[in-house]
C-alpha positions in Angstrom: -65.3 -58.5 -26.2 -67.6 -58.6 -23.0 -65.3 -60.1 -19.3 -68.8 -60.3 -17.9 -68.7 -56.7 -17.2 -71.5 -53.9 -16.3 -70.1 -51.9 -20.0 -68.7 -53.4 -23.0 -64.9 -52.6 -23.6 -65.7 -50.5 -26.6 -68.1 -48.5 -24.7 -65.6 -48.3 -21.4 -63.2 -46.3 -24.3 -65.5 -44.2 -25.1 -66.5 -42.5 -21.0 -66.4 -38.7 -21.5 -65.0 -37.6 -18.1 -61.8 -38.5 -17.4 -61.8 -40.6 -13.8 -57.6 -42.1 -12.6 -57.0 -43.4 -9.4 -53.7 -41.4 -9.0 -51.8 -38.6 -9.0 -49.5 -41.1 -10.9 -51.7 -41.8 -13.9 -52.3 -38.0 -14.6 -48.6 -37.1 -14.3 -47.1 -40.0 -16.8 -48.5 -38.0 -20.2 -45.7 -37.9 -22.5 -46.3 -37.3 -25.7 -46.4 -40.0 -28.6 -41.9 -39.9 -29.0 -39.3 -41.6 -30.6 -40.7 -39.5 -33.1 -39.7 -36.5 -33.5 -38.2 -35.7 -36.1 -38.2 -37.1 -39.7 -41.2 -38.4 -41.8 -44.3 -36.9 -40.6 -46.9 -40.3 -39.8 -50.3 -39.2 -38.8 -49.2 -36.2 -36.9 -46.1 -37.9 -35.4 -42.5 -37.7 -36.3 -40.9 -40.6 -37.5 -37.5 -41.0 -36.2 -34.3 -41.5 -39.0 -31.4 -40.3 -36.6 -29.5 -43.4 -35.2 -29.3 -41.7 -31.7 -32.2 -39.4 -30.6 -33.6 -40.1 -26.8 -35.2 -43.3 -27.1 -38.4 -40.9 -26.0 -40.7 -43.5 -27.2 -39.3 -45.8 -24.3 -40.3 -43.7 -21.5 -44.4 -42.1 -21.9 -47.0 -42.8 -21.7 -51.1 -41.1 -21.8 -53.6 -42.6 -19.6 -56.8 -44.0 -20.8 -60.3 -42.6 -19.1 -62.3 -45.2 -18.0 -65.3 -44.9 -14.8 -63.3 -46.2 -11.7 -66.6 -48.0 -10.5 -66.8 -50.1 -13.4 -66.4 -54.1 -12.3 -64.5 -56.5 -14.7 -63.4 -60.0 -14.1 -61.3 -62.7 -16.0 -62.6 -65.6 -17.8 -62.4 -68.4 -15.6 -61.5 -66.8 -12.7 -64.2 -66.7 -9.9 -62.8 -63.1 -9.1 -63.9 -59.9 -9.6 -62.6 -56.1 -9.2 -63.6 -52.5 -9.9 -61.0 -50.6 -11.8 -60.6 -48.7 -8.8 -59.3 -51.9 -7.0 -57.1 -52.8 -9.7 -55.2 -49.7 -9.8 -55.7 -49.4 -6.0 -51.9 -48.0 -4.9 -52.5 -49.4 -1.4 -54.1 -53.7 -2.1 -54.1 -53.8 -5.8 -56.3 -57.0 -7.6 -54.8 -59.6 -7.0 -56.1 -62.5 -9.9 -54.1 -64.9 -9.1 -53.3 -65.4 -5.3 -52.5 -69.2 -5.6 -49.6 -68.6 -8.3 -46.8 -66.8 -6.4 -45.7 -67.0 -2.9 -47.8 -65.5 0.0 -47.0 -61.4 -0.5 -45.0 -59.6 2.5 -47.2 -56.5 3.3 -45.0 -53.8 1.8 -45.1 -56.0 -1.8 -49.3 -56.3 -1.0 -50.7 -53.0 0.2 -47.4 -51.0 0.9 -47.4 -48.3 3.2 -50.1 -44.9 3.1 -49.5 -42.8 1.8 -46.4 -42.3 0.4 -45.1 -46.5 -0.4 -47.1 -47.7 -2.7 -47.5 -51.4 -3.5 -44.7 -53.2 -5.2 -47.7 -55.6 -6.9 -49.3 -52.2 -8.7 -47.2 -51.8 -11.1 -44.6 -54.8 -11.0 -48.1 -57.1 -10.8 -47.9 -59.7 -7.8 -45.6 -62.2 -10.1 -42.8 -59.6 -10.8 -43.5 -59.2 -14.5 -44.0 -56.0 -14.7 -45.1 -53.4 -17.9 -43.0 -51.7 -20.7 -42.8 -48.8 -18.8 -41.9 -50.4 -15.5 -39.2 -53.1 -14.8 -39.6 -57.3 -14.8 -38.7 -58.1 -11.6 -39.4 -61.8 -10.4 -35.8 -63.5 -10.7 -33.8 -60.7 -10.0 -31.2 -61.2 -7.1 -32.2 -60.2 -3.8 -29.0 -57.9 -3.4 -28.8 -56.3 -6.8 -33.0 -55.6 -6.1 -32.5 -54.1 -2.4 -29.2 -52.0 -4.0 -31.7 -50.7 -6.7 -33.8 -49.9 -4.2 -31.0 -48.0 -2.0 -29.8 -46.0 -5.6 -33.4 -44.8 -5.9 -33.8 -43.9 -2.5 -29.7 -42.0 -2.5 -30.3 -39.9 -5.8 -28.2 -42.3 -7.2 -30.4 -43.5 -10.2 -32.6 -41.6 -12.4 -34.4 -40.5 -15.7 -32.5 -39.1 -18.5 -36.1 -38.2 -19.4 -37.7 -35.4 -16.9 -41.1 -36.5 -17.4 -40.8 -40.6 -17.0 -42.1 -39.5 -13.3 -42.8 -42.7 -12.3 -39.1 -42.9 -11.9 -39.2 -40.0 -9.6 -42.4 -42.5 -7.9 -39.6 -45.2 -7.2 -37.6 -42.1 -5.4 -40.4 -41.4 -3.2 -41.6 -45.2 -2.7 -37.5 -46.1 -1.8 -37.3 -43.2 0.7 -40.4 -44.3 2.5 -39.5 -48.1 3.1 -37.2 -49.1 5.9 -34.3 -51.9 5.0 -36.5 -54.4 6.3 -39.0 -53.7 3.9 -36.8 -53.5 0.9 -35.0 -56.6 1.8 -38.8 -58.2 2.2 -39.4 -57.1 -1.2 -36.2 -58.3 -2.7 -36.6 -61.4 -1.1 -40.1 -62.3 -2.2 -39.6 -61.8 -6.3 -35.9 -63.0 -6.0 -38.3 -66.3 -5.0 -39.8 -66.7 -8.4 -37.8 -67.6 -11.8 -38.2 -65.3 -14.8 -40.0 -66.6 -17.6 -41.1 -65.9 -20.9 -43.6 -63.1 -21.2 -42.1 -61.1 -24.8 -42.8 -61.7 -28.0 -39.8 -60.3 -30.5 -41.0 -59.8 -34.3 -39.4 -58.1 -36.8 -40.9 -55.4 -38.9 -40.7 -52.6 -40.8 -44.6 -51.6 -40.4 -46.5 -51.2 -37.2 -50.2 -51.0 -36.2 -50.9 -47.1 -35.4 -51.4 -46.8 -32.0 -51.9 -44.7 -28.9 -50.2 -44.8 -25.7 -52.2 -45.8 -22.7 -50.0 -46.2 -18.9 -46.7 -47.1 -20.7 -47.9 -49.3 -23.7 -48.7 -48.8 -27.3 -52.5 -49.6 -27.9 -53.2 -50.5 -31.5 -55.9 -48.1 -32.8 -59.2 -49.7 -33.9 -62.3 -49.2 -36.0 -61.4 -46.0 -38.9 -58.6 -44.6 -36.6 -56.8 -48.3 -37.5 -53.7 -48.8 -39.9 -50.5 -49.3 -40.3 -47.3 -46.9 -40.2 -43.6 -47.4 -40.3 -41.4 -48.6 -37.0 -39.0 -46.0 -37.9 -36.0 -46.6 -35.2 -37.5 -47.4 -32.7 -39.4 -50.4 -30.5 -43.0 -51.1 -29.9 -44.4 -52.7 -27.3 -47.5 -53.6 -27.5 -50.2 -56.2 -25.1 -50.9 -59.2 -26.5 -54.3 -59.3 -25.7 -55.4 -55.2 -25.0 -57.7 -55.3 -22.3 -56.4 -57.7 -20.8 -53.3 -55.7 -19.9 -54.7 -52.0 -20.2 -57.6 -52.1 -17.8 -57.6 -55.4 -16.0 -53.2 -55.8 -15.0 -53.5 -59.2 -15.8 -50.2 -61.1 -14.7 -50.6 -63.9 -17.2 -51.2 -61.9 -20.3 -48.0 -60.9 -22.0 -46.3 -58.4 -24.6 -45.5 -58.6 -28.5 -42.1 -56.1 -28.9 -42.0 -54.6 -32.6 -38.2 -54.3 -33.5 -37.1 -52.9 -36.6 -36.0 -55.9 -39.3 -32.3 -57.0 -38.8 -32.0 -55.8 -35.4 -31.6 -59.1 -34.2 -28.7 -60.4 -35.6 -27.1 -57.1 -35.4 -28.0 -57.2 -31.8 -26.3 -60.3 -31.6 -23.2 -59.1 -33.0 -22.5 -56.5 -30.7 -23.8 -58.5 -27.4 -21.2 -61.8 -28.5 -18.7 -60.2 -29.8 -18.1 -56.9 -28.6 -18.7 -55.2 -32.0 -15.2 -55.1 -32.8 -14.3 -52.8 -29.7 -17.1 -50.9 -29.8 -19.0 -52.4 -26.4 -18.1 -55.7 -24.3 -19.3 -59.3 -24.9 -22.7 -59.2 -22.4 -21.8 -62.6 -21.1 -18.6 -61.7 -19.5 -20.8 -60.6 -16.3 -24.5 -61.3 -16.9 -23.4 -64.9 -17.5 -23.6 -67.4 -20.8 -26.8 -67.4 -21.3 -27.6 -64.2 -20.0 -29.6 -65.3 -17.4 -27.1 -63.5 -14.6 -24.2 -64.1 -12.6 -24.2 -64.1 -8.7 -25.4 -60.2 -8.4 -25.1 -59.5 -11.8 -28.7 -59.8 -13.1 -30.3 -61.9 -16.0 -31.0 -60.0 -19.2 -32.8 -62.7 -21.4 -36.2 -62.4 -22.1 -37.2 -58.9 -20.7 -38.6 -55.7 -21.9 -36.6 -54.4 -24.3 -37.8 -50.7 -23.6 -36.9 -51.1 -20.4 -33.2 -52.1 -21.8 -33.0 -49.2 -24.0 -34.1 -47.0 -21.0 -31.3 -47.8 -18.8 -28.5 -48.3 -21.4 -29.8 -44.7 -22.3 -29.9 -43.4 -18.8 -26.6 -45.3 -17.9 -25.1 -43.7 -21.0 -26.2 -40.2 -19.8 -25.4 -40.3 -16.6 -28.5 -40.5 -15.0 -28.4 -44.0 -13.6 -25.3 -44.2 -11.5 -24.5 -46.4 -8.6 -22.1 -49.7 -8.0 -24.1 -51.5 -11.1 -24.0 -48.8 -13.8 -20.6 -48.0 -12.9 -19.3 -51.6 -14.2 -21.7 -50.4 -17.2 -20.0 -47.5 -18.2 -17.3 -49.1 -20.8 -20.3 -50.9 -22.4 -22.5 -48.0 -22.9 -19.9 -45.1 -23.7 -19.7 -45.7 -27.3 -23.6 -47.3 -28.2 -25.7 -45.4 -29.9 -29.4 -45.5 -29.7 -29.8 -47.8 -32.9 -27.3 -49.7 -31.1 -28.8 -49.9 -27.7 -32.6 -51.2 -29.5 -30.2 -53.7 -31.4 -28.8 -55.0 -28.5 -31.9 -54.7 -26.5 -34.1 -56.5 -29.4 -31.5 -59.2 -29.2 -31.6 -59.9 -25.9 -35.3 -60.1 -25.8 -35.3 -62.3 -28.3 -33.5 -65.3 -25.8 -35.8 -67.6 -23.6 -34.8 -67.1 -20.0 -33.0 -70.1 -18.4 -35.2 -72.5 -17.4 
């Protein structure tokens, strides 16, 4: 498929040398996980244990692609160079008239060590598998995150998920003005559907490209087993691989009957084994006062911080209330809950 483009997408893919716009693309190369042990598929390890790392949650490899190369959307009268898309300091922006006009540190940040919020969060707060949906969140809960980050207080239980160790080095860097900007501007704008949850027991064999699974094509393409894990994957490829476009969403592959098993633990508790979610993120999980919404959002990024919460890793005032929820989950139970949760439509 041709975006009016100097090369065609399939050729883009296929750029010999190697060309990334940060240190932050070359360091985020996890391995293809969640599968690591078990059935071999293709050279990965299938996952069977019910509580391995959720590994497959965190990595990510970056794709090559020529940095000069300019792409636009259909029907927008824009266009960018890759190099302006993932630009750390004035990322593309496709869509200036849909959100609120962008305080500086959320536009351009700060050289050279803030980057922009609108890089990887994207200028309407929706964010990427392996980043955080952030429009809707409560301006106090965002700025505390922000403070946790910057105080050592929250981390990866994964070493090598070093774009949390980014948001360490971003948080230090901004004043409280700044973070309070920030958590001002996407508190503005509602959360709203963007992830798609479908059951399955077989996948589309993929790569990992920046944080996403990428379906492979042509004779590499197929189908493998979910195993016990999630898989999120873009809607529409290169749309959300190479061009970060805010409107085009994610499609999150949960294993069959994690749904309704989800559902059990998040309502009732699981007969002791966790609390009912709605006693502080509200009825319909949409958040309470500070507490923030869960409905709708990434479900990696669920499993990731019920995993990090569970280990330790994420500490601060707001995993501290999470502790009796976590203690006892296992991973199979944290991608239930988290496919579950994923699965509700945000409150209007």
């Amino acid at each position: 498929m041709s975006f009016g483009v100097k090369m065609e997408y399939s050729d883009i893919l296929r750029v010999g040398s190697a060309y990334l716009i940060s240190a932050f693309f070359l360091m985020l190369t996890l391995p293809p996980a969640g599968l690591t042990q078990g059935v071999n598929t293709g050279g990965w390890q299938l996952v069977t244990s019910t509580d391995e790392e959720p590994t497959w949650s965190y990595g990510v490899t970056p794709s090559a692609i020529d940095g000069s190369t300019v792409f636009n959307l259909p029907g927008v009268d824009l266009s960018f160079t890759l190099d302006e898309i993932r630009n750390p300091f004035g990322p593309a922006d496709w869509f200036p008239g849909e959100h609120p006009t962008m305080p500086e540190i959320v536009a351009n940040g700060r050289y050279p060590d803030v980057w922009s919020c609108a890089l990887c969060h994207y200028p309407n707060g929706k964010g990427r598998p392996e980043n955080a949906g952030i429009a809707g969140l409560p301006s106090g809960y965002f700025a505390q995150q922000l403070y946790d980050f910057r105080d050592g207080l929250r981390k990866s239980a994964q070493p090598r998920k070093f774009n949390t160790s980014t948001m360490v080095t971003i948080a230090q860097g901004m004043t409280d003005e700044q973070i309070q900007e920030a958590a001002n501007y996407y508190a503005s704008m509602p959360w709203t559907p963007w992830i798609t949850v479908v059951e399955t027991d077989e996948v589309p064999k993929s790569r990992f490209s920046l944080g996403m699974y990428i379906p492979l094509e042509d004779e590499e393409a197929g189908m493998e087993p979910l195993g016990m894990r999630i898989m999120e994957t873009p809607e529409n490829v290169e749309h959300a691989e190479v061009l970060r476009d805010p409107r085009s969403g994610f499609i999150a592959y949960v294993p069959i009957g994690a749904v309704e098993k989800g559902e059990e633990l998040v309502t009732t508790g699981g007969a002791g084994k966790t609390l009912q979610c709605s006693i502080c993120h509200g009825a319909d999980l949409s958040g309470l006062g500070l507490i923030p919404g869960i409905a709708g959002r990434s479900p990696s990024y669920s499993v990731r911080q019920l995993y990090d919460m569970r280990q330790g890793t994420r500490r601060g005032t707001s995993a501290a209330l999470m502790q009796p929820v976590v203690t006892n989950l296992t991973v199979e139970d944290m991608i239930n809950i988290a496919a579950y949760v994923a699965s509700l439509p945000p409150a209007e």
